[in-house]
C-alpha positions in Angstrom: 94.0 115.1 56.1 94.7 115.7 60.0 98.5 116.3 61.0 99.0 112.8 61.8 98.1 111.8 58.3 100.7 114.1 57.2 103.6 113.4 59.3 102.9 109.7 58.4 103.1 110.7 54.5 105.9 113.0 54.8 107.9 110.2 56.7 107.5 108.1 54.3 108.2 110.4 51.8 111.1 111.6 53.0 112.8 108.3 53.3 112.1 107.3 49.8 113.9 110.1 48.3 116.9 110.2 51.3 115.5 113.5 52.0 116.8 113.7 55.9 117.3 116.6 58.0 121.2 117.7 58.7 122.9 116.8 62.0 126.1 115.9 63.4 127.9 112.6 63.0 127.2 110.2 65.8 129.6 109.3 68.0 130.9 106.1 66.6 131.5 104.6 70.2 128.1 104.2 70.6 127.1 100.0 69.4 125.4 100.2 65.9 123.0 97.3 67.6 122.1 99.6 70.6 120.9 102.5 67.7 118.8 100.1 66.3 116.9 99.6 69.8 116.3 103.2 69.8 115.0 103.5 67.0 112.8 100.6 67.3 111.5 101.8 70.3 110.6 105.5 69.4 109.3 104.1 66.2 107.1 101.7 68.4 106.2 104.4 70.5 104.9 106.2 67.2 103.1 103.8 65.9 101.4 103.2 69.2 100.0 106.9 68.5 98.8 106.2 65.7 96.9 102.9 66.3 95.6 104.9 69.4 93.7 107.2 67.4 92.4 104.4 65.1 91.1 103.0 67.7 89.3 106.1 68.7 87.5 106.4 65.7 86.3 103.5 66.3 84.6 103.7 69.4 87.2 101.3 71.1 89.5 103.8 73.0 89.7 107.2 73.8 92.0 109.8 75.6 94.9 109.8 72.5 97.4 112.8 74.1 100.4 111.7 72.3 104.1 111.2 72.5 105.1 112.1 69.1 107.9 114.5 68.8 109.5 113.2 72.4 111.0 110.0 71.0 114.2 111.0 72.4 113.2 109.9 75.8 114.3 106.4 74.8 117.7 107.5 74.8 117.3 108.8 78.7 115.7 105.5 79.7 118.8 103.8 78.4 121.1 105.8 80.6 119.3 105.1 83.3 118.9 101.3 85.2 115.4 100.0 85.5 115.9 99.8 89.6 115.7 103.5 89.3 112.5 104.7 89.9 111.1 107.2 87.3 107.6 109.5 87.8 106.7 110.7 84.1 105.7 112.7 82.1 102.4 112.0 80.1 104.2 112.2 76.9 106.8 109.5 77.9 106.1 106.2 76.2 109.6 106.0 74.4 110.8 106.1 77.6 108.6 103.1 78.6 109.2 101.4 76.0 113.2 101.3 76.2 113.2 100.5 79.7 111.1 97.3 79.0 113.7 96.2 76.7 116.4 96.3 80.0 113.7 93.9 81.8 113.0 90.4 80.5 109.2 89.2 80.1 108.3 92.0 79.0 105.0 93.3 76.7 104.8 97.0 76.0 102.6 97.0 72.9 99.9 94.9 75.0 100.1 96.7 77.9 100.0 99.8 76.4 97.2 99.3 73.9 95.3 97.5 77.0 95.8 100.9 78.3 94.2 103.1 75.3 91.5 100.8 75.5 90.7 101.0 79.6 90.4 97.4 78.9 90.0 95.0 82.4 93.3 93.5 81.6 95.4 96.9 81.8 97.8 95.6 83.7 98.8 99.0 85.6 95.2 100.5 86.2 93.0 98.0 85.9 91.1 99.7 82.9 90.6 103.1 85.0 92.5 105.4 83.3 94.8 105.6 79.9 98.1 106.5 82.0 101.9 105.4 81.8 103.2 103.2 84.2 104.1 99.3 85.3 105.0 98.0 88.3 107.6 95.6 86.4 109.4 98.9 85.2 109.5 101.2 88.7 107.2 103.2 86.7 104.8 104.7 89.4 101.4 106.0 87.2 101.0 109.2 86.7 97.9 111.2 85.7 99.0 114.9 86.3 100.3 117.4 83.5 100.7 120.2 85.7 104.3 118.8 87.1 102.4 117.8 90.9 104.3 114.4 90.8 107.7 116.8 91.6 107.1 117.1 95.0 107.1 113.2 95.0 110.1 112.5 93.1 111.8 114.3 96.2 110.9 112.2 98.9 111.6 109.2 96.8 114.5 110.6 96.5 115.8 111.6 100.1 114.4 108.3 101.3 117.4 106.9 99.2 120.1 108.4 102.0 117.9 107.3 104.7 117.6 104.3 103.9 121.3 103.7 103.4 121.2 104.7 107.1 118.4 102.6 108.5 116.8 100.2 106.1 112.9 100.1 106.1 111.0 96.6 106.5 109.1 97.6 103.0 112.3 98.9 101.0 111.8 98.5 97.2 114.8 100.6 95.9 118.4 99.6 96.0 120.7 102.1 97.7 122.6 103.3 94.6 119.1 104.0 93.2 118.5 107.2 91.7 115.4 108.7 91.2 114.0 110.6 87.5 111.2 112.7 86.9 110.1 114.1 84.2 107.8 117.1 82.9 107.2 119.8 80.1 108.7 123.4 79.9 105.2 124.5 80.4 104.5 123.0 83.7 107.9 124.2 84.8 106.5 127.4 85.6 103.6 125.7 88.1 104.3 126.4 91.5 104.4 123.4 92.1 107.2 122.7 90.2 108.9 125.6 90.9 108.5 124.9 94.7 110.0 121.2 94.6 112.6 122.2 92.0 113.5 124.6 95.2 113.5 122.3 97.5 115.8 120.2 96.0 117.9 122.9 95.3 117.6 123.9 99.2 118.5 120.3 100.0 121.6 119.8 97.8 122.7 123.5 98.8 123.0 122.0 102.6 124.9 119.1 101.2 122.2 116.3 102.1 121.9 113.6 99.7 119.5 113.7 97.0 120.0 111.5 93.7 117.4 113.3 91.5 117.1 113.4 88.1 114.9 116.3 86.9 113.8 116.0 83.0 112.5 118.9 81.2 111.2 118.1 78.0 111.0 121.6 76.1 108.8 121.3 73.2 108.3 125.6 73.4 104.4 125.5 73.4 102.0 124.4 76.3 99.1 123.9 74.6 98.4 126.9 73.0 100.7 129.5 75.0 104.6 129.2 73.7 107.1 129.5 76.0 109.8 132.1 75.5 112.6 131.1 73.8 115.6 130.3 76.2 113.2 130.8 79.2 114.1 127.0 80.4 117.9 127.7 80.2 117.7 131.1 81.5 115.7 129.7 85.0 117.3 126.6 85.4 121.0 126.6 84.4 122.1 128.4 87.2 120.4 127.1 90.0 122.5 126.7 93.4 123.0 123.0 94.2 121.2 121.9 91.1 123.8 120.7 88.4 122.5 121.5 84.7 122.8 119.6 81.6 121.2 120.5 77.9 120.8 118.0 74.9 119.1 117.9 71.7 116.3 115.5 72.1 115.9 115.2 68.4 119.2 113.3 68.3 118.9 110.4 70.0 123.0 109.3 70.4 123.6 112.9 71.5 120.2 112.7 73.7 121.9 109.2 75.2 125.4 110.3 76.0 124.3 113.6 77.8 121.8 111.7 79.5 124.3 108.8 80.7 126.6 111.9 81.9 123.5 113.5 84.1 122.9 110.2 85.4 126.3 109.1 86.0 126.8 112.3 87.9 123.7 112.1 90.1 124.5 108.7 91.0 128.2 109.6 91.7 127.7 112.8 93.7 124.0 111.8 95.7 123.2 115.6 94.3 120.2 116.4 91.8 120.6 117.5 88.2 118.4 118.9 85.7 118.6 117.4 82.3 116.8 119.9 79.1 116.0 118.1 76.4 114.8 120.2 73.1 112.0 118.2 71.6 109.2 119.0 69.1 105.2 118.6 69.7 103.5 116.7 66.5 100.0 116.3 66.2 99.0 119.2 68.0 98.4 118.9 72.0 95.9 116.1 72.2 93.8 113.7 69.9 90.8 117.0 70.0 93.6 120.0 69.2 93.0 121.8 66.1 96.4 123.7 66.7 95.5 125.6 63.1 93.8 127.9 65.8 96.8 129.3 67.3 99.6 128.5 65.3 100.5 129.3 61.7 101.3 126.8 59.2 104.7 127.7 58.9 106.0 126.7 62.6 103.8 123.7 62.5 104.9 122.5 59.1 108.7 123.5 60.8 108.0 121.1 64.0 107.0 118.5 61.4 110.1 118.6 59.4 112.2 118.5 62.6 110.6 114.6 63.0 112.7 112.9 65.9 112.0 109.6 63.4 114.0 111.8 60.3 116.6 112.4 62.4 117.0 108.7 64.0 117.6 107.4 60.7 119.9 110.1 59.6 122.1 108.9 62.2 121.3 105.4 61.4 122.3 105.8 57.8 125.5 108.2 58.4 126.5 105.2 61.3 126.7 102.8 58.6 124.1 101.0 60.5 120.7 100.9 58.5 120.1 102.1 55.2 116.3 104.5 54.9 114.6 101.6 53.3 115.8 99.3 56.0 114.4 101.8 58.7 111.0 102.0 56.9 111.0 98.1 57.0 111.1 98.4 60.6 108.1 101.1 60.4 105.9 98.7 58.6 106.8 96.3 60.9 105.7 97.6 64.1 103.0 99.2 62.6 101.8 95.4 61.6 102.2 94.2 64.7 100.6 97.4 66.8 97.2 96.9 64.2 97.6 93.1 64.8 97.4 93.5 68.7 94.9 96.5 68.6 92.5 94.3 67.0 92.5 91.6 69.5 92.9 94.1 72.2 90.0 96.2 70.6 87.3 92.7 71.4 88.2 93.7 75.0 85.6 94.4 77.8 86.4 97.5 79.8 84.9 98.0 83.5 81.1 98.4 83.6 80.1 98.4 87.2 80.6 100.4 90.4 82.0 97.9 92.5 84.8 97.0 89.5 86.1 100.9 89.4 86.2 101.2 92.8 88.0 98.2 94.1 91.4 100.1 94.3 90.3 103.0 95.8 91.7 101.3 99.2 94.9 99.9 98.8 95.7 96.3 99.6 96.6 95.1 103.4 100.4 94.0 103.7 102.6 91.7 105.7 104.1 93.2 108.6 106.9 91.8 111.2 105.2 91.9 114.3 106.1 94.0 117.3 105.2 93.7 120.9 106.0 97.2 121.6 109.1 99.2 122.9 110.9 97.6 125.4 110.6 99.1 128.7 114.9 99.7 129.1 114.4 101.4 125.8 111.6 103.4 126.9 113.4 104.3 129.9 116.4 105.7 127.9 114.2 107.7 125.7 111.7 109.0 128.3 113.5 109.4 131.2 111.9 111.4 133.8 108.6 111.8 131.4 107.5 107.9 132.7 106.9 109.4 136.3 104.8 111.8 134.9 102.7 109.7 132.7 101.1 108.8 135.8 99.7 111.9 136.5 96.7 113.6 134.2 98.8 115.8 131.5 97.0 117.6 128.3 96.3 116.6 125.1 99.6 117.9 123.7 101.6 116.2 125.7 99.6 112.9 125.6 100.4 113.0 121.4 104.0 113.8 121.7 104.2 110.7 124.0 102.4 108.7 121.7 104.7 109.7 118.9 107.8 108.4 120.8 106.4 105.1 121.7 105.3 104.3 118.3 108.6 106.0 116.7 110.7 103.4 119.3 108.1 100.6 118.2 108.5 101.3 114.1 111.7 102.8 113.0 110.0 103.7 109.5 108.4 106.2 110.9 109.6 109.4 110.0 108.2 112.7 111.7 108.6 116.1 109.1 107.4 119.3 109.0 107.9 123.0 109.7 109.0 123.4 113.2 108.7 120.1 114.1 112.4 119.1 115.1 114.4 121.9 117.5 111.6 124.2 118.0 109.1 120.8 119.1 106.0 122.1 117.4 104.6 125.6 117.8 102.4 124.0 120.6 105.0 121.9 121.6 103.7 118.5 120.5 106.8 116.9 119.2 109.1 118.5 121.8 112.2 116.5 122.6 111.4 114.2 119.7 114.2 115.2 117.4 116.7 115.0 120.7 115.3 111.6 121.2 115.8 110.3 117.5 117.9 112.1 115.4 117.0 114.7 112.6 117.0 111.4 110.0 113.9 110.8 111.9 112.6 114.2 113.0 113.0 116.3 109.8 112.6 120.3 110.4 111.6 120.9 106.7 111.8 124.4 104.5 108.0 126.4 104.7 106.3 124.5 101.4 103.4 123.0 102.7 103.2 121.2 98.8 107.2 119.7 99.3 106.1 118.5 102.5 103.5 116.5 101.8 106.0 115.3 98.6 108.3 114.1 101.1 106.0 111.8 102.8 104.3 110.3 99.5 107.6 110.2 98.0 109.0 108.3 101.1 106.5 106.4 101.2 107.3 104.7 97.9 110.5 103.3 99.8 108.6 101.6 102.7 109.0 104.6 105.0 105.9 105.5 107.2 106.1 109.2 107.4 103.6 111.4 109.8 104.0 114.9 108.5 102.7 117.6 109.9 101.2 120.7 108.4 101.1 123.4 110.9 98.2 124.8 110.5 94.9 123.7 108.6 94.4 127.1 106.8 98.0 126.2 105.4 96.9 122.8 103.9 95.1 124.2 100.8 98.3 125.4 99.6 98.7 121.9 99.2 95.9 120.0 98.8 96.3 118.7 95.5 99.5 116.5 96.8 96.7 114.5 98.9 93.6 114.8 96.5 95.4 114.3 93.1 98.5 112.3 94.1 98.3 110.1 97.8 94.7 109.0 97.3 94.6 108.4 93.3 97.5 106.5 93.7 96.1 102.8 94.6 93.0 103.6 92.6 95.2 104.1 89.3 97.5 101.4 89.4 95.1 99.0 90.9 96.6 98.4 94.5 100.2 98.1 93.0 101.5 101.4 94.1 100.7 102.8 97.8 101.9 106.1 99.8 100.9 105.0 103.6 101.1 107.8 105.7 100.0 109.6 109.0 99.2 113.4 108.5 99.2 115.5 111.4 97.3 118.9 111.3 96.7 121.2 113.8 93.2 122.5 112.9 89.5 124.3 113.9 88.8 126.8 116.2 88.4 128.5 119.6 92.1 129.9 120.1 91.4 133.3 122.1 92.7 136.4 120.3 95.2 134.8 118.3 95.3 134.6 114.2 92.0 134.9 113.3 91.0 132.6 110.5 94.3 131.7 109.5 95.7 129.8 112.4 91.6 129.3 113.8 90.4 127.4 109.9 87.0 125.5 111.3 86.5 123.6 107.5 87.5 120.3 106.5 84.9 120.3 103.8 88.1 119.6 101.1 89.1 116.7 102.9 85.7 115.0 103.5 84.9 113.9 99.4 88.2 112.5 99.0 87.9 108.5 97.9 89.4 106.3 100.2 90.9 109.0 102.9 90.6 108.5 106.5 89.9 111.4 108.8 90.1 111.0 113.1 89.5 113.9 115.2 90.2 113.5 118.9 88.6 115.6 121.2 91.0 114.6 124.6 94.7 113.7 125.1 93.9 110.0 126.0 91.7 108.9 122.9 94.2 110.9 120.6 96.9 108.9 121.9 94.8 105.4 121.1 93.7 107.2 118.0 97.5 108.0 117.0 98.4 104.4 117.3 95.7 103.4 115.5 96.0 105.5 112.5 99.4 104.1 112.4 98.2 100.9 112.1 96.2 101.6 109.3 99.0 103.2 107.5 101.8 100.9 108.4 99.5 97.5 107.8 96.8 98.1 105.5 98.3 101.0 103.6 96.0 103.7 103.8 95.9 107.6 103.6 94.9 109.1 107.2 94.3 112.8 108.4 94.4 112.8 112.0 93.0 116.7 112.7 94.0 117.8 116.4 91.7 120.5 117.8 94.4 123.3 118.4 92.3 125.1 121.6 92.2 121.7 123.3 96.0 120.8 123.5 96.2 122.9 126.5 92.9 122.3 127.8 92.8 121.4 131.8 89.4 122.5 132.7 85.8 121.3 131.9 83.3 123.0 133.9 85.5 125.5 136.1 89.1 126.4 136.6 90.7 123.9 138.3 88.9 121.1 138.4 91.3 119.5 135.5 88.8 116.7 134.3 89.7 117.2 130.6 93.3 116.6 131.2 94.2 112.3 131.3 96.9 109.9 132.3 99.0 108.7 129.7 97.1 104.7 127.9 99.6 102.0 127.6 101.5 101.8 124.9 99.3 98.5 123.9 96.1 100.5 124.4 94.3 101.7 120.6 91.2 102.9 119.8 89.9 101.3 116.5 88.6 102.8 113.8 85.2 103.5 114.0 84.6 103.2 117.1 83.3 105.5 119.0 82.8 107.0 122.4 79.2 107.5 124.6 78.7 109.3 128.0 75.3 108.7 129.4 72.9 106.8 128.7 70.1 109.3 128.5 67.2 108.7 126.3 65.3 111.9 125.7 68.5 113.7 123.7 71.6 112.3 122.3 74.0 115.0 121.6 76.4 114.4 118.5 79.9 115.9 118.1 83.2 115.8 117.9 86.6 117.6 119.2 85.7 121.3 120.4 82.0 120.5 119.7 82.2 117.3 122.3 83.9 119.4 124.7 81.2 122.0 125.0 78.1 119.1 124.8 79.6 118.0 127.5 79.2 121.4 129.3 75.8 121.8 128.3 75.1 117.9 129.1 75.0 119.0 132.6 72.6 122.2 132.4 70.5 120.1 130.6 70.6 117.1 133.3 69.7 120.0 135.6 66.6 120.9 133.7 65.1 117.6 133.8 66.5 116.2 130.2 68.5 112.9 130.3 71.1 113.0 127.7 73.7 111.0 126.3 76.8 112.8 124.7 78.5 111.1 121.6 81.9 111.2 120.2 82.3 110.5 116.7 85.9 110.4 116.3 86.3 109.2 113.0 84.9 111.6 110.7 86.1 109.6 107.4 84.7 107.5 106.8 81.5 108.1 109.5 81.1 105.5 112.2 77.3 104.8 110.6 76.3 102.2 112.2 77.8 102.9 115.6 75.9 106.0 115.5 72.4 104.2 114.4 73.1 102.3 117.1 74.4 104.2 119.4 71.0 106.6 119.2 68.2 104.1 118.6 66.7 104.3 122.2 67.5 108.2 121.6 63.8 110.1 121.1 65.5 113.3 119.7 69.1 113.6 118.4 71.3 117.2 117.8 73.9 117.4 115.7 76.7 119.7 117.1 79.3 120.4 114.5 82.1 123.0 114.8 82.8 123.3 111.6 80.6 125.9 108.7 76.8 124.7 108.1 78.1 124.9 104.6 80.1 121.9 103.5 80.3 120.6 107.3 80.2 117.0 108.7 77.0 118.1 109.8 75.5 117.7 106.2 76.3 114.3 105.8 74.8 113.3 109.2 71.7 114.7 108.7 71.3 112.6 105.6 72.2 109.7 107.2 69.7 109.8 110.5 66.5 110.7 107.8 67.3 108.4 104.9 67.4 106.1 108.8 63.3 107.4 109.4 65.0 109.4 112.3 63.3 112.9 112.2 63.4 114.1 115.4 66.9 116.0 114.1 68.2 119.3 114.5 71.9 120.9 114.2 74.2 123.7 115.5 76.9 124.5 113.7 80.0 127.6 112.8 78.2 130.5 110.6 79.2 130.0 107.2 81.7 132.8 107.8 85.9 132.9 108.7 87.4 133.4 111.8 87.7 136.5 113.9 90.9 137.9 116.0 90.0 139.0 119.5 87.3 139.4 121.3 84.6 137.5 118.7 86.7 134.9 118.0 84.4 132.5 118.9 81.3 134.8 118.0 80.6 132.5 114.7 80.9 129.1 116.6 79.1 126.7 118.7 79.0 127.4 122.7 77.9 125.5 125.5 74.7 128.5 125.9 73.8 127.6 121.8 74.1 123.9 122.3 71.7 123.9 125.3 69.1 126.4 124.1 69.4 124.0 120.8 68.7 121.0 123.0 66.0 122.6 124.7 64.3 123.8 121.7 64.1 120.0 120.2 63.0 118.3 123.2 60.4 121.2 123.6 59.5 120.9 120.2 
């Protein structure tokens, strides 16, 4: 007999012969009727267990990771209003459960048994994934158990006191919203936990509003490894700025009135609080843990008599509210109706083709107000003598931080964050005056966590907000990478369009800088951000085009809701020169504020038919160089610019070489793992084999003299370009 056999049998047992673990006497000012709905609802989320793992052996669903033991989040969805938004914790469905009982119309056995069986009809994934979560509820899905939806919960949560302040066209939370999340004592130790947990406390410690509601649910074992006991309390209890509350989760009307108090005083103050709940794991970790294998009998068989269930009708039965027998009644019940629904649910088709699983990985398009742009008085106010000079050529980094004001006068959503960003303007000065212009609401200098600033963004962007964070340096992004790969881009793809985090993220990136960081301010891969479903990557490679390219990866975020990484080449921001010092071609006047560049589309010099040069930012720079050695040797070539790395412009670039007899490839970044790669694929599988490539050494970054020894120049490109034509 597996442990869920057994906690089923000694259950029942145990209520036959009014065998019930000890605990204090309820508080009687809690309604006998609101008891009952606990208990139905962690009894419902039990049995929901348990039919999931029938329905596993038979073939008709699958992942069964459990909520058994963590009943007692019922009683924090009761203190808590179904406008306030709540990112949980896999092992939540009590929780979901309750809070469908504060919403009319609603189903939760359906919907969650749709979910065990990834059936078409799951109404928050679509079939795609067995995951908590309904739009109906403010239940964003979640799919991490390493606590990477924390960083999240924080923006949400600031956006709250912005909003207050300026009101966003897409606003979906109420402004005495507060915002819960939810998590295991094991993934409080992730980083990533511990680095939003910090942030929050940095944030309250400065007295900025943040109504969060941090839920630890301390079970003492992550998977196999326990945690030590009072670890939680000892890290958490004294936090600065972070208010601390502890119940006994296995008592469900003590669980409820601590949990209305943490609410109440996050709600009251605008400051974040961190609720511990003491809960027991039953059934092991997941539906394939043999926990015999790391735990003795004894503390299993000692989480098992500590039953949430057991203790929910002691209290009923001391209350005067249900007698044991009544509260089996109810048992049977739901497990009637759970089997009843599981086998019409079980008949169920889940998704079968390609084209079905991915239909969410790009969000939906939304309804924007239109704008016809800044007007020019309020231009004038905020430029001031800068719309003389946008007459005359200026650099790349000045032609973005322009860009960033129009369209921050244009969409007052649009929130700018990052390190540096506000007083300082950038560490290349590309968002200079900005926060002077519009405020620190809207120009956010943020604490140096690359993962809490991404957080803030998706988190915002739950609450209509269009934020363009920046990460300072692209060596600094894999600190966070997960907050784009496993959080913004699954999002639409696992609640089928329903949930979206829009945003524009800005990241100073590749190489070329002369003598200063080596590899870690000089990173020349993007190879992590080229696989990832649905994301959109631009790459300017002048001031002009990143200025239309700005706007128009706004557009995409603001109207159709998407995920972009707009990369600017760091050695170009300052870049005057092209071919010798002074001649300041690569420097451009400032587009129109109306003026865009759409995606995909992308830019041709020449019209050369003998060699069409491929590239991108730095690369494009230098193909232009070597463009005019090669026109001097007699080779007529065309230079292209890609732009859009994600997804590639393919048929603009089919197109765009057809007349070409010969086409190089010149790609900045490491052969290894390079945009190069994919190209190459895509002119042969095209019957184009008159291909070659230059690209970085599959090596990092040098300071000083070599620290552009590994890379493309204008010399490699055209002994490249020779070679091919030659060839």
């Amino acid at each position: 007999m597996d442990r869920a056999a057994i906690v089923h049998q000694n259950f029942l047992r145990r209520l036959a012969a009014d065998d019930l673990p000890d605990g204090p006497q309820p508080d009687p000012s809690i309604k006998s009727a609101k008891l009952v709905e606990l208990f139905r609802s962690q009894t419902l989320s039990r049995q929901l267990d348990r039919t999931s793992r029938v329905m596993q052996s038979k073939g008709k669903g699958f992942y069964t990771i459990g909520s058994s033991g963590h009943e007692g989040m019922a009683a924090v969805a009761e203190a808590l209003r179904p406008t306030d938004m709540a990112f949980l914790h896999y092992r939540d469905a009590a929780f979901q459960i309750q809070r469908a009982t504060q919403v009319p119309g609603q189903t939760p056995v359906w919907d969650m048994l749709l979910s065990f069986r990834t059936a078409k009809q799951d109404p928050i994934s679509g079939g795609r994934h067995k995951v908590l979560g309904s739009r109906s509820l403010n239940i964003p899905p979640q799919t991490s158990t390493i606590a990477s939806h924390l960083p999240k919960a924080i923006g949400a949560a600031y956006s709250l006191g912005l909003a207050r302040r300026a009101r966003p066209e897409h606003a979906c939370l109420p402004d005495d919203a507060i915002i819960m999340c939810s998590f295991g004592d094991a993934s409080s130790n992730h980083s990533t936990a511990q680095g939003a947990i910090n942030t929050a406390c940095w944030t309250s410690y400065q007295s900025v509003p943040l109504p969060l509601l941090f839920v630890c649910e301390d079970n003492g074992i992550g998977i196999s490894v326990p945690t030590p006991r009072g670890w939680v309390a000892a890290n958490y209890a004294n936090r600065p700025g972070l208010k601390y509350f502890a119940c006994n989760g296995l008592d469900m009307a003590q669980t409820l009135q601590v949990s209305q108090a943490a609410a109440a005083y996050v709600r009251r103050t605008r400051k974040p609080a961190f609720l511990h709940i003491t809960t027991v794991r039953l059934y092991g970790h997941a539906g394939s843990d043999v926990e015999m294998t790391y735990r003795d009998k004894a503390s299993i068989e000692a989480s098992e008599a500590n039953d949430p269930l057991l203790h929910s009708v002691r209290i009923l039965r001391d209350s005067g509210v249900r007698k044991p027998s009544q509260c089996l009644e109810i048992y049977y019940e739901l497990e009637k109706t759970c089997s009843r629904v599981a086998e019409e649910v079980m008949q169920l088709d889940g998704l079968s083709t390609a084209d079905d699983v991915m239909a969410s990985i790009l969000p939906p398009a939304r309804s924007c107000t239109p704008s016809n742009g800044p007007a020019p008085d309020a231009r004038a106010a905020v430029f001031g003598n800068d719309i003389k000079q946008m007459a005359e050529p200026q650099p790349m980094n000045r032609l973005i931080g322009w860009a960033l004001a129009d369209l921050m006068l244009e969409h007052p959503e649009i929130i700018v964050a990052g390190e540096d960003v506000g007083r300082k303007g950038g560490v290349y000065g590309v968002t200079q005056k900005l926060q002077s212009r519009f405020g620190p609401d809207r120009v956010i200098d943020t604490l140096l966590d690359e993962q809490s600033i991404l957080g803030l963004a998706i988190g915002m962007a739950h609450n209509g907000f269009v934020p363009v964070p920046e990460i300072q340096f692209l060596a600094y992004l894999h600190n966070a990478e997960d907050q784009l790969r496993g959080e913004a881009a699954t999002l639409s793809f696992f609640s089928d369009g329903q949930y979206t985090n829009p945003m524009v993220l800005r990241i100073a990136g590749l190489g070329y800088q002369k003598g200063f960081g080596g590899h870690f301010h000089n990173d020349n891969s993007l190879a992590v951000l080229r696989d990832i479903p649905g994301l959109i990557i631009a790459c300017p490679s002048n001031g002009a085009d990143a200025a239309m390219m700005l706007r128009e990866c706004v557009r995409l975020a603001r109207e159709e809701q998407r995920v972009v990484v707009f990369v600017e080449p760091i050695a170009l921001y300052p870049m005057r020169d092209l071919h010798e010092a002074g001649d300041g071609v690569w420097m451009q006047t400032y587009p129109a504020p109306d003026r865009r560049i759409e995606l995909g589309e992308i830019a041709v010099a020449g019209d050369g038919t003998d060699l069409a040069i491929m590239s991108y930012a730095n690369g494009y720079y230098l193909s232009t160089q070597a463009a005019k050695s090669l026109k001097e040797m007699g080779i007529n070539v065309r230079v292209i610019d890609m732009r859009w790395l994600a997804p590639l412009p393919e048929q603009a670039l089919l197109e765009a070489t057809k007349e070409c007899a010969n086409i190089l490839i010149v790609d900045e970044c490491r052969r290894t793992g390079s945009q190069s790669e994919g190209l190459m694929a895509l002119f042969h599988e095209a019957g184009r084999n008159r291909i070659a490539r230059v690209t970085a050494e599959d090596c990092f970054i040098a300071t000083g003299p070599a620290y552009a020894a590994t890379l493309p120049s204008a010399d490699s490109i055209t002994a490249a370009a020779t070679a091919l034509v030659a060839s």
